[in-house]
PAMAR-637990 format. One record per residue (C-alpha): residue number from 0; x, y, z; residue in three letters. Coordinates in steps of 0.5 Angstrom, whole numbers, always signed. Layout:
BEGIN
[NUM,[X,Y,Z],"Ala"]
...
//
This chain:
BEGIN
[0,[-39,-83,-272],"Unk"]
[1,[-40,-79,-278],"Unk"]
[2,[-37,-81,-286],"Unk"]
[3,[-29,-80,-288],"Unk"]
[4,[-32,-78,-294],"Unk"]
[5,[-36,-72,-290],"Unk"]
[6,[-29,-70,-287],"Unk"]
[7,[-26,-70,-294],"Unk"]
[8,[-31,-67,-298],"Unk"]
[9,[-34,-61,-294],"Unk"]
[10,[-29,-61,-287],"Unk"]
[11,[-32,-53,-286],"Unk"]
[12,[-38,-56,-285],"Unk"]
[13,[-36,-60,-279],"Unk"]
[14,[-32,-54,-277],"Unk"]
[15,[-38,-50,-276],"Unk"]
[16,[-42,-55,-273],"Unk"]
[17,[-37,-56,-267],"Unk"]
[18,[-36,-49,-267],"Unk"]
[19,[-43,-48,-267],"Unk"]
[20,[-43,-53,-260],"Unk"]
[21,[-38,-48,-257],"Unk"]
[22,[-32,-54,-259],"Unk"]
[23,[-26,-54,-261],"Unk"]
[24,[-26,-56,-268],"Unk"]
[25,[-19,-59,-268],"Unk"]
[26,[-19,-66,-269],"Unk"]
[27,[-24,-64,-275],"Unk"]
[28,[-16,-62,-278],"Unk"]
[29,[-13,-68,-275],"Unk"]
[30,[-18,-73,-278],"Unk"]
[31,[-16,-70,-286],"Unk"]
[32,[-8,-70,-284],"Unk"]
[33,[-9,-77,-282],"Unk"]
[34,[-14,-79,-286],"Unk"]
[35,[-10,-76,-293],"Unk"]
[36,[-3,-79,-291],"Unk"]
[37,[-6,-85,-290],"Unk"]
[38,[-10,-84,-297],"Unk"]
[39,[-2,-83,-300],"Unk"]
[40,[+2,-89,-296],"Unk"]
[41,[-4,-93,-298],"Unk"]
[42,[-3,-91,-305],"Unk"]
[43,[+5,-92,-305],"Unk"]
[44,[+4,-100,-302],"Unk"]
[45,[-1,-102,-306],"Unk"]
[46,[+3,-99,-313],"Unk"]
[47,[+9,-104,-309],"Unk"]
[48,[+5,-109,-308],"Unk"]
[49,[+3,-110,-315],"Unk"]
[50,[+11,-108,-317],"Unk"]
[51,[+13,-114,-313],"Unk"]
[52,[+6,-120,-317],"Unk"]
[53,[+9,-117,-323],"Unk"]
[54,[+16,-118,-322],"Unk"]
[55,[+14,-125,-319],"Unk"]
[56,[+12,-127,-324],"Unk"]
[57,[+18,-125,-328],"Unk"]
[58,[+22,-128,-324],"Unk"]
[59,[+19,-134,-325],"Unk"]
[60,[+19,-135,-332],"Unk"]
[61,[+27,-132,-332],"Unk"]
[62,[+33,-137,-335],"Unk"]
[63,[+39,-132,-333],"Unk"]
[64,[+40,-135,-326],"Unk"]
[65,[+45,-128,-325],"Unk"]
[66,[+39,-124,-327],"Unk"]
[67,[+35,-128,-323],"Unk"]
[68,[+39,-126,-316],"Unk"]
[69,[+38,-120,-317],"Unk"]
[70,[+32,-118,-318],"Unk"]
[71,[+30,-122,-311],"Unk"]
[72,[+35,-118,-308],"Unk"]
[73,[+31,-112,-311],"Unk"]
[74,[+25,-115,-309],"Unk"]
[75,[+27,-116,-301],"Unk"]
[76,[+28,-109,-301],"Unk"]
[77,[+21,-108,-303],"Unk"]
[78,[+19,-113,-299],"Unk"]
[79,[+22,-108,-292],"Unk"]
[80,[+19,-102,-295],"Unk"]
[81,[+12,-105,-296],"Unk"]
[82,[+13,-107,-289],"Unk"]
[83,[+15,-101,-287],"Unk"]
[84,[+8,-98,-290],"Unk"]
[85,[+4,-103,-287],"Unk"]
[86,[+5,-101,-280],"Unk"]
[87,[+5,-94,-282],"Unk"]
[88,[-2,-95,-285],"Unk"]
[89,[-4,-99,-279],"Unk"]
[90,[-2,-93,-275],"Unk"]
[91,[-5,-88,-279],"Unk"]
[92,[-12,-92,-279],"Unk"]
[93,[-12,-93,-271],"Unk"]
[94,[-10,-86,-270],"Unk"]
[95,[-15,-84,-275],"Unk"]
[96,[-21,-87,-272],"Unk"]
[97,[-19,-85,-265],"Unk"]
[98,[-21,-79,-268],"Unk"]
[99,[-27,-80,-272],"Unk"]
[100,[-30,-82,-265],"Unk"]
[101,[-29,-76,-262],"Unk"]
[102,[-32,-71,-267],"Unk"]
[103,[-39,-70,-266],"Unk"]
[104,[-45,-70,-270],"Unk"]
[105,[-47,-64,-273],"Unk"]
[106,[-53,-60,-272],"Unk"]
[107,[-58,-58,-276],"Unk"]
[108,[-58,-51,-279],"Unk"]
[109,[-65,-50,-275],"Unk"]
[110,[-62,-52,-268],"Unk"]
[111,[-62,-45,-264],"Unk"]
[112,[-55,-42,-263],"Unk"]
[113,[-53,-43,-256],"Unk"]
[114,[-49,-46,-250],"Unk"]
[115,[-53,-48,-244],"Unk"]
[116,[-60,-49,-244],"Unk"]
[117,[-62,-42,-243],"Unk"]
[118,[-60,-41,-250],"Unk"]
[119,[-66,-47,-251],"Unk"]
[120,[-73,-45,-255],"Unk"]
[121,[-80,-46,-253],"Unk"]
[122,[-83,-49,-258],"Unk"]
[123,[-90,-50,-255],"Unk"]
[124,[-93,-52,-248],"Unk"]
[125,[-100,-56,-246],"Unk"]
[126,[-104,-56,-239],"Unk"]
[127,[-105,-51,-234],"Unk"]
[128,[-101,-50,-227],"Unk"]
[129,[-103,-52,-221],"Unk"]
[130,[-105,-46,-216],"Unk"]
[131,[-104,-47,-210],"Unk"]
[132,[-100,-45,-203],"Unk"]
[133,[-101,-52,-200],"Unk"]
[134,[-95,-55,-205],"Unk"]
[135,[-90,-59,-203],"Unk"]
[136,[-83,-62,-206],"Unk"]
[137,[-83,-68,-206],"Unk"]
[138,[-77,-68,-201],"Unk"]
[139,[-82,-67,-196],"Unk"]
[140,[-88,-69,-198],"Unk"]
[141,[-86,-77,-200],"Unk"]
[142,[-84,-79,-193],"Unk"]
[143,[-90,-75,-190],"Unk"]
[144,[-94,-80,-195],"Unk"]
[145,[-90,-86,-193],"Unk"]
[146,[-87,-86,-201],"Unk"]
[147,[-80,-84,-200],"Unk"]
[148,[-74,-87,-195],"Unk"]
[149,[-68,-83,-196],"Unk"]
[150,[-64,-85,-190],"Unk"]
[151,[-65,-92,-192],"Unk"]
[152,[-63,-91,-200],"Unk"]
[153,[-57,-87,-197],"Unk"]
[154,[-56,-93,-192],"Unk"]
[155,[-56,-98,-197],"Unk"]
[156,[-52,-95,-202],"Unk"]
[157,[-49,-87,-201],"Unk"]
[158,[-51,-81,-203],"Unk"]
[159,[-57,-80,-209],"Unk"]
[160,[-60,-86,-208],"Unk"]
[161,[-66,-87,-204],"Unk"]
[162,[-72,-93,-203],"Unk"]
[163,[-78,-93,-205],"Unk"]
[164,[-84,-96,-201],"Unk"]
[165,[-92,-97,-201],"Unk"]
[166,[-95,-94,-206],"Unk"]
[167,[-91,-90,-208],"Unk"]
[168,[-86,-97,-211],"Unk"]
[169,[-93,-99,-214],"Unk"]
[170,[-94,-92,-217],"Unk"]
[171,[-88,-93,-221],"Unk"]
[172,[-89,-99,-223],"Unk"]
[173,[-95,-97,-226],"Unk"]
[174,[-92,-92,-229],"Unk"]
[175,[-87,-96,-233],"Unk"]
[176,[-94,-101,-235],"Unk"]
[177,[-98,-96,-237],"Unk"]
[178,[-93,-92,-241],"Unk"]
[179,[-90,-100,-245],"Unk"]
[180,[-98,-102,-246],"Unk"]
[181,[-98,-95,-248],"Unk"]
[182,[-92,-95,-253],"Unk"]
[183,[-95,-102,-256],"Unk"]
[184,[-100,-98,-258],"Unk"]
[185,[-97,-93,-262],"Unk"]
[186,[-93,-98,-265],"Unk"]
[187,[-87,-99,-261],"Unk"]
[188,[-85,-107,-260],"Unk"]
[189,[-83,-108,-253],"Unk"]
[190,[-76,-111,-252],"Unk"]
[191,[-73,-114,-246],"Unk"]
[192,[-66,-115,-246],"Unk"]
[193,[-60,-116,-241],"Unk"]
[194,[-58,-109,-236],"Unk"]
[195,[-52,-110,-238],"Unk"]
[196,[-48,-110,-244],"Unk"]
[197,[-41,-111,-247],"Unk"]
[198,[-36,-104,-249],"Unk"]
[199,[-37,-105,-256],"Unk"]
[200,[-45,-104,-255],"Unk"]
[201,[-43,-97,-251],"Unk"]
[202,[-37,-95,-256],"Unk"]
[203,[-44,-98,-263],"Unk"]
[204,[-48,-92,-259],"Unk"]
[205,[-43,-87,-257],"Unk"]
[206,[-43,-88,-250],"Unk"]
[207,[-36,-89,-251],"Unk"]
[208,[-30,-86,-250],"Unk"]
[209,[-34,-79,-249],"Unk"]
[210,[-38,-82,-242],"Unk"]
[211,[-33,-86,-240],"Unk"]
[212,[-32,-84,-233],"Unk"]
[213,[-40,-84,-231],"Unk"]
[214,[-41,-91,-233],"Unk"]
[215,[-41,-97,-227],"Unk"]
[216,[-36,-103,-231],"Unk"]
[217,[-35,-109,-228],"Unk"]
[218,[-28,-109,-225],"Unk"]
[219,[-26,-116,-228],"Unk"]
[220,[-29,-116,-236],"Unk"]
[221,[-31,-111,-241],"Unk"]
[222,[-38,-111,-238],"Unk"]
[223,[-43,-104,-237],"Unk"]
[224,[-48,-103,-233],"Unk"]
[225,[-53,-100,-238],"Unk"]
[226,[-54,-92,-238],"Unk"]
[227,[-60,-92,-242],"Unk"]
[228,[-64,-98,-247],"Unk"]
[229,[-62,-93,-252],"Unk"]
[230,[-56,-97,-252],"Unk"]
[231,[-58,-104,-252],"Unk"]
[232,[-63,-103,-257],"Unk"]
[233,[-57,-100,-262],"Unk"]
[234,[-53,-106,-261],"Unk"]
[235,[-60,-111,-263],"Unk"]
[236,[-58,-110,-270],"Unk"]
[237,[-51,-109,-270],"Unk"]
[238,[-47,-111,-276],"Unk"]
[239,[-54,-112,-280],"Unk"]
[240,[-56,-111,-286],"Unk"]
[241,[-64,-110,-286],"Unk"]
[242,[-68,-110,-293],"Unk"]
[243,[-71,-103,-294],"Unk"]
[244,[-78,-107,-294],"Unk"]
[245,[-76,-108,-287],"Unk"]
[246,[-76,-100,-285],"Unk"]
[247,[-78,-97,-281],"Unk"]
[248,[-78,-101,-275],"Unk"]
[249,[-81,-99,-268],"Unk"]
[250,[-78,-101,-261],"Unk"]
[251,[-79,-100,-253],"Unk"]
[252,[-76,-102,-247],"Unk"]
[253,[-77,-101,-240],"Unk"]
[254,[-70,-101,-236],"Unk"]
[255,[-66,-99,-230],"Unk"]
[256,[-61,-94,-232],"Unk"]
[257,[-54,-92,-228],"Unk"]
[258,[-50,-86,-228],"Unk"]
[259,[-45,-84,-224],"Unk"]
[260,[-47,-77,-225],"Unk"]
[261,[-40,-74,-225],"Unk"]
[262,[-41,-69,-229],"Unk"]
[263,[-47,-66,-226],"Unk"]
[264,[-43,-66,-219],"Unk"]
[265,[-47,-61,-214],"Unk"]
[266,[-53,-60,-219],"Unk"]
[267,[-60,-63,-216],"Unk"]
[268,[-58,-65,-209],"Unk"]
[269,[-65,-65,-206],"Unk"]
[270,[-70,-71,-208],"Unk"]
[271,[-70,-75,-213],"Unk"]
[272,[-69,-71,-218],"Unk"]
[273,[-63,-74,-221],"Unk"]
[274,[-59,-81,-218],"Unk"]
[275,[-54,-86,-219],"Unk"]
[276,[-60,-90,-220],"Unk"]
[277,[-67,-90,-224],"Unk"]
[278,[-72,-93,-228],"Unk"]
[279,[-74,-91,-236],"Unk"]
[280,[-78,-93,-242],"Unk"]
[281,[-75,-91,-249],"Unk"]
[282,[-78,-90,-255],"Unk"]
[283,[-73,-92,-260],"Unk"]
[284,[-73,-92,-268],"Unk"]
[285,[-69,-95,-274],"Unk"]
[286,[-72,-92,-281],"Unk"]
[287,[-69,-90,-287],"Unk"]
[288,[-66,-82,-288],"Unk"]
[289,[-71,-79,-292],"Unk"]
[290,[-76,-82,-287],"Unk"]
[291,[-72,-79,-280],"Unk"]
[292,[-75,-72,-280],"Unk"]
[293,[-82,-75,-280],"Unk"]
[294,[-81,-80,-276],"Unk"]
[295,[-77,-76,-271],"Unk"]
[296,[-84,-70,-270],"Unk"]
[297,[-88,-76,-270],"Unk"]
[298,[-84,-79,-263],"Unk"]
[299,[-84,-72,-260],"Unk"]
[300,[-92,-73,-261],"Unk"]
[301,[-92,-80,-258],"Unk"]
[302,[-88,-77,-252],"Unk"]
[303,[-93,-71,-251],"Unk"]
[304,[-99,-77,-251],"Unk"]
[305,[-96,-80,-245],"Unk"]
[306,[-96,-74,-241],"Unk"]
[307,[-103,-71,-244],"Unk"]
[308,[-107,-78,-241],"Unk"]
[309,[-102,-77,-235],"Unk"]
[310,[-104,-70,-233],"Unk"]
[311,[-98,-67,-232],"Unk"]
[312,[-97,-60,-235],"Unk"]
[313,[-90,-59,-240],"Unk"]
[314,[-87,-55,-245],"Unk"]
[315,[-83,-57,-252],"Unk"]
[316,[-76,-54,-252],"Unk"]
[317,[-72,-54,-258],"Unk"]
[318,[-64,-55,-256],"Unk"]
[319,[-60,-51,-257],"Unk"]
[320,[-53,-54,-260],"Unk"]
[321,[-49,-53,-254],"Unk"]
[322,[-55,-56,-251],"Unk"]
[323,[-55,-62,-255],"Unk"]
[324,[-52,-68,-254],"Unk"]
[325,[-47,-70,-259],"Unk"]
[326,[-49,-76,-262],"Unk"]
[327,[-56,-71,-266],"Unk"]
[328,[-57,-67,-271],"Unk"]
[329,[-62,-64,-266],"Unk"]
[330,[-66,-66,-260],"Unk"]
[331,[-72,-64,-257],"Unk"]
[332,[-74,-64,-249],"Unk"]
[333,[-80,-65,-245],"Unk"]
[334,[-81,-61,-239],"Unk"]
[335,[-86,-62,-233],"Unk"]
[336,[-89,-57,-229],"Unk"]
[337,[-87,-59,-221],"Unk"]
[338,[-92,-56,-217],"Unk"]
[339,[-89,-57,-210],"Unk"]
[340,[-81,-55,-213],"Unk"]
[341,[-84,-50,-217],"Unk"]
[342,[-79,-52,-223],"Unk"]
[343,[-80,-55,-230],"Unk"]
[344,[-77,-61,-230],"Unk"]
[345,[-74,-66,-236],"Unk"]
[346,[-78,-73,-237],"Unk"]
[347,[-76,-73,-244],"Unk"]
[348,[-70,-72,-249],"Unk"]
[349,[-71,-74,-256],"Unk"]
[350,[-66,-74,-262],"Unk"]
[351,[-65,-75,-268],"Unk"]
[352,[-58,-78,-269],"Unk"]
[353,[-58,-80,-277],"Unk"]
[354,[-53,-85,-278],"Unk"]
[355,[-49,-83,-273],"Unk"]
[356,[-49,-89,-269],"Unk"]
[357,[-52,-93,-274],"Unk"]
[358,[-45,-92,-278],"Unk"]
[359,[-42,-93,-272],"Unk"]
[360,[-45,-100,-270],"Unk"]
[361,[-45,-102,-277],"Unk"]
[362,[-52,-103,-279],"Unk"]
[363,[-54,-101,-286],"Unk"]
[364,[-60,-102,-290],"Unk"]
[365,[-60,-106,-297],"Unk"]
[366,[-63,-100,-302],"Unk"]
[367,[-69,-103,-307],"Unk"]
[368,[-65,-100,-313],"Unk"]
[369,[-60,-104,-312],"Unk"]
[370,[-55,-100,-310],"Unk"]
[371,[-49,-101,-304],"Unk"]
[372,[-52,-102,-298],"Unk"]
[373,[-53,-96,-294],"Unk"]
[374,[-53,-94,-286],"Unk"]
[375,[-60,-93,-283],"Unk"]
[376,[-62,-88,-280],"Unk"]
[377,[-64,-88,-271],"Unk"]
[378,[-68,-83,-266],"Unk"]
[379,[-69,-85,-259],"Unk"]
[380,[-72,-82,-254],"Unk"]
[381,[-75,-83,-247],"Unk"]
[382,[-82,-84,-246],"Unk"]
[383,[-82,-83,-241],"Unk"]
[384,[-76,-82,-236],"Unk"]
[385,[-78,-83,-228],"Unk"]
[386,[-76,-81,-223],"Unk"]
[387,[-78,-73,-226],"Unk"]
[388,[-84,-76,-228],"Unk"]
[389,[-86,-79,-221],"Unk"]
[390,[-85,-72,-218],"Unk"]
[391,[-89,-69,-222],"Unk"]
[392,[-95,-73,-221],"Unk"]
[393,[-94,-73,-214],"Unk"]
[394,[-94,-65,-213],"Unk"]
[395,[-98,-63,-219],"Unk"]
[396,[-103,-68,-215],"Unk"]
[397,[-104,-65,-209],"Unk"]
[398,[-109,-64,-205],"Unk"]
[399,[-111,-58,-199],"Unk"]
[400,[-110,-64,-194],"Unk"]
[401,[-104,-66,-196],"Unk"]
[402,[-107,-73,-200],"Unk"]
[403,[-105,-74,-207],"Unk"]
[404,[-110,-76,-213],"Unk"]
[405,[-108,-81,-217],"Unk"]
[406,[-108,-81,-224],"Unk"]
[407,[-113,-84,-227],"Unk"]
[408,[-109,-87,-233],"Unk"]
[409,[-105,-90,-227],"Unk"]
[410,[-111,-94,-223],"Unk"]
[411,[-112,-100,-226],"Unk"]
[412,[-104,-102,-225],"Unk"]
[413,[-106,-100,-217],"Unk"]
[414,[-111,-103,-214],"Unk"]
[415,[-117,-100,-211],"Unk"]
[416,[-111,-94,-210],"Unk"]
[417,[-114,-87,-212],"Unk"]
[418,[-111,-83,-207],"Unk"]
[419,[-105,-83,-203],"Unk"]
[420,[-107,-81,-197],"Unk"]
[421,[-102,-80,-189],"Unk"]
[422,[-101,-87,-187],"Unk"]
//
């Protein structure tokens, strides 16, 4: 959630920034009306308020039973007004905060212009292609391996889920202990937290109201499948205040992550490219706002390591605003090379949010020079996503007769398995 003061003091700018994401920027306009009447009603209440303790205490001190009847009579009239505007102001202020949580963050002004991710700017990129005709997607190459049960994941729970076997179940598990271990290493701490939170976790992260529709919510309480750690590490420090000796802090954390994906209906059908269900290791920071941009090239840096001991080919890509999730000032993507889909594919999303979910979520940080405290700022980004990840490794990692090589980075989480040959 952005600051009320930004809204008063520079509206343009938040204007700009919803046109520049190709948004209306309407509710820019309904946050000042409201947010200005509230300011005038709360002036008028507070001005009757002190009238009424002033004319109290007048009244106690009268002798004039006539002249003390009616000033009470004139206070009971104040009295119904001030009630009046209390429910005006308690209306305004609802008003106001339902729509303060649906303006999105502003993008920074070196964010590339743009809509889709066409519109998205290659940065840099690492690795050589894999040349070869004997590629093959992961659809075909998975159950041919033994990996992959696709009509058993649908059997069990629908469309866009599958099963993993074999190696292929212990390919991704090494894949999250290799990337949590190498994490710990780069300085994240690694958590362990519920796969479930409570709405105002999601509400703290922004998640909600805007992505309401793709969450799995328990039909009886208040409780959320967890889309993504990103959430439940932002709830860990919910309305806190850190010390700014305690800045910045580091975390990573392995979940399960469910989507119901409603929006991206009829995209990636085949594989395993996007599902209801899927495994991701985040990499998330707290730290102070002169820090964020440092911090935020040095996440993007970790992600690119993960990739680099895995072999996998990638490209950095700068997002466009339209592009960019709302919660960011900016966002960088890593893209991997899939051989056998011939494709890059997203394994991570990083962001620098600022203190748009800090504010929200009420964590704040106490400054040295004394002064108020103050919201942190936050980046969280994965490190990285599976499945996409998995796919790369499996086609890039091909061989002419049909085996794949496991990445050497992976082999001490697999046994005595280097290559996945046909059962």
């Amino acid at each position: 959630m952005l600051d009320i003061n930004l809204i008063r003091e520079n509206p343009e700018l938040v204007r700009a920034g919803m046109r520049k994401r190709g948004m209306d920027p309407s509710p820019v306009d309904e946050a000042f009306r409201l947010d200005s009447r509230w300011r005038e009603i709360l002036q008028e209440v507070e001005s009757l308020k002190a009238e009424r303790n002033t004319v109290s205490r007048e009244i106690g001190r009268m002798k004039d039973q006539a002249e003390r009847e009616e000033k009470i009579a004139a206070m009971r009239l104040v009295n119904d007004r001030i009630k009046v505007l209390d429910e005006e102001v308690a209306s305004l202020e609802a008003g106001l905060q339902t729509v303060m949580a649906i303006i999105p963050n502003y993008p920074y002004e070196r964010v590339p212009d743009g809509f889709t991710e066409d519109d998205n700017v290659e940065i840099r990129r690492w690795g050589d292609l894999p040349q070869g005709k004997y590629f093959k997607p992961h659809w075909d190459l998975g159950p041919e391996l033994g990996l992959l049960d696709f009509e058993r994941g649908v059997k069990l729970a629908g469309s866009r889920f599958y099963v993993l076997t074999g190696a292929g179940a212990r390919l991704q598990r090494a894949l999250i202990h290799f990337m949590l271990d190498l994490h710990a290493r780069q300085g994240y701490r690694e958590m362990y937290g519920p796969f479930i939170v409570r709405g105002e976790i999601l509400y703290g992260a922004g998640q909600l109201p805007k992505f309401k529709e793709n969450l799995y919510k328990d039909h009886e309480e208040d409780l959320y499948l967890l889309p993504t750690s990103e959430v439940s590490i932002t709830g860990l420090h919910m309305d806190e205040i850190f010390e700014e000796a305690d800045l910045p802090k580091y975390y990573t954390a392995y979940s399960p992550c469910f989507r119901r994906e409603k929006m991206s209906a009829g995209r990636d059908v085949r594989g395993i490219k996007r599902g209801h269900q899927f495994d991701k290791v985040e990499m998330y920071k707290f730290c102070l706002p002169k820090d964020s941009d440092a911090e935020l090239e040095k996440m993007v840096a970790d992600a690119e390591e993960t990739c680099k001991l895995l072999g996998i080919p990638y490209r950095v890509i700068l997002k466009c605003a339209g592009d960019t999730s709302e919660t960011a000032h900016i966002s960088y993507d890593l893209e991997a090379w899939a051989a056998g889909c011939q494709e890059w594919l997203e394994v991570s999303s990083i962001s620098n949010v600022g203190e748009f979910q800090a504010r929200r979520a009420m964590i704040r940080y106490r400054p040295e020079s004394g002064a108020p405290p103050r919201p942190v700022h936050s980046l969280n980004g994965s490190g990285l996503g599976l499945p996409r990840t998995l796919i790369a490794i499996l086609e890039n990692n091909q061989q002419p007769d049909g085996s794949v090589v496991v990445p050497e980075a992976l082999r001490p989480w697999m046994g005595s398995i280097e290559v996945i040959e046909k059962p």
